[in-house]
N, C-alpha and C positions, 0 to 999 in steps of 0.2 A: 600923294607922291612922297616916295622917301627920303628925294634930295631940295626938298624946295627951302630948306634954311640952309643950306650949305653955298659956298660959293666952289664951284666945278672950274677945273681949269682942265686945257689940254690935255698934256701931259705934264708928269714931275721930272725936273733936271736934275738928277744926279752924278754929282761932280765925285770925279774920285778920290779919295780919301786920301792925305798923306799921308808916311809913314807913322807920324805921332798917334795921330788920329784911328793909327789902324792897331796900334798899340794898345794906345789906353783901350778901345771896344774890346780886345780882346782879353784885357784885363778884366773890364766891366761885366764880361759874357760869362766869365769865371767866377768873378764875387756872384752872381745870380747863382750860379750853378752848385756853389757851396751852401748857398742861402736855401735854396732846394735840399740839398744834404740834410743839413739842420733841423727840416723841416719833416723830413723823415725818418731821422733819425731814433738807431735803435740799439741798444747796448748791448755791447759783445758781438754784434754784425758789422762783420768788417766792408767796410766800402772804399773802391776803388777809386782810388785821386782824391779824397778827402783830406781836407787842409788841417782838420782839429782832430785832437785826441781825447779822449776822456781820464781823467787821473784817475786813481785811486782810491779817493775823497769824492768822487762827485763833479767834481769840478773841469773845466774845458779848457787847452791850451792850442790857439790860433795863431795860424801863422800865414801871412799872405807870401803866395809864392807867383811867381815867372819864371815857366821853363821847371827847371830843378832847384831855383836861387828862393830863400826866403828874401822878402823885402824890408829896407830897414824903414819901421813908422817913427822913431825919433833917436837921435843920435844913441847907438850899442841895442837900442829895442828891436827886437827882431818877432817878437811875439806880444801877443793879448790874453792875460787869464781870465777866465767868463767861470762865474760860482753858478750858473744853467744854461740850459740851451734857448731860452728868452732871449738872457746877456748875450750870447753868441751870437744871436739874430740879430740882434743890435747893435753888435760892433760891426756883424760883417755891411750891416745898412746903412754904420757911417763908415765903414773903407769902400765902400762902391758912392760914398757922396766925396767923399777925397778924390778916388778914383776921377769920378766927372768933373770937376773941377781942375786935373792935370796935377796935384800934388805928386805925384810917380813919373810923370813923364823925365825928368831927367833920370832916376834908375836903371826903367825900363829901355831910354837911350843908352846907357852904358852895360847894362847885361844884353840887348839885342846885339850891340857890335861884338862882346866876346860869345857869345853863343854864333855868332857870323864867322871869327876867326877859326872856331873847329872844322866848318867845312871848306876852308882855303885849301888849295892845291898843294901839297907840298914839291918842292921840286927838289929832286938829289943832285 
């Protein structure tokens, strides 16, 4: 039998997410989705929604975005230099451990409500 070390319940109760929570996931769904990037990564093939660039030198310049906004990781830092795409792997594996842990969620609260105000009604 396949389930005989497992413990079976009914069903699973899934509660629905707050706003926070639906936030950071789709932060977190996007650092993955970069980390794929990376991982495939091929020079001079440009790829659509890719957060890093390649310099000149070699070298990879990161930047976690929400929406169109870069996010700030320490006070004026808006970006990560990575000397390969190892490095890149790395940083983006600890901005998705920041990530779960809620380090963004106050950002991601304050760019969701201006990203909210462009589609207000405007009334004349």
């Amino acid at each position: 039998m396949a389930f005989e070390n497992l413990k079976l319940v009914a069903s699973m109760d899934r509660s629905p997410l707050d706003a926070v929570s639906k936030r950071r996931q789709r932060l977190f769904l996007q650092i993955n989705k970069q980390i794929d990037f990376a991982g495939k990564f091929a020079p001079g093939r440009p790829q659509r929604g890719r957060w890093f660039r390649q310099n000149a030198d070699g070298s990879f310049a990161l930047a976690i975005r929400y929406g169109r906004k870069d996010l700030e990781l320490a006070k004026g830092k808006f970006g990560v230099a990575c000397a390969s795409i190892e490095e890149l792997t790395e940083a983006l594996t600890a901005v998705r451990l920041q990530c779960s842990q809620g380090f963004f969620d106050s950002q991601l609260e304050k760019l969701s409500q201006e990203i909210r105000k462009g589609f207000r009604r405007r009334t004349s």
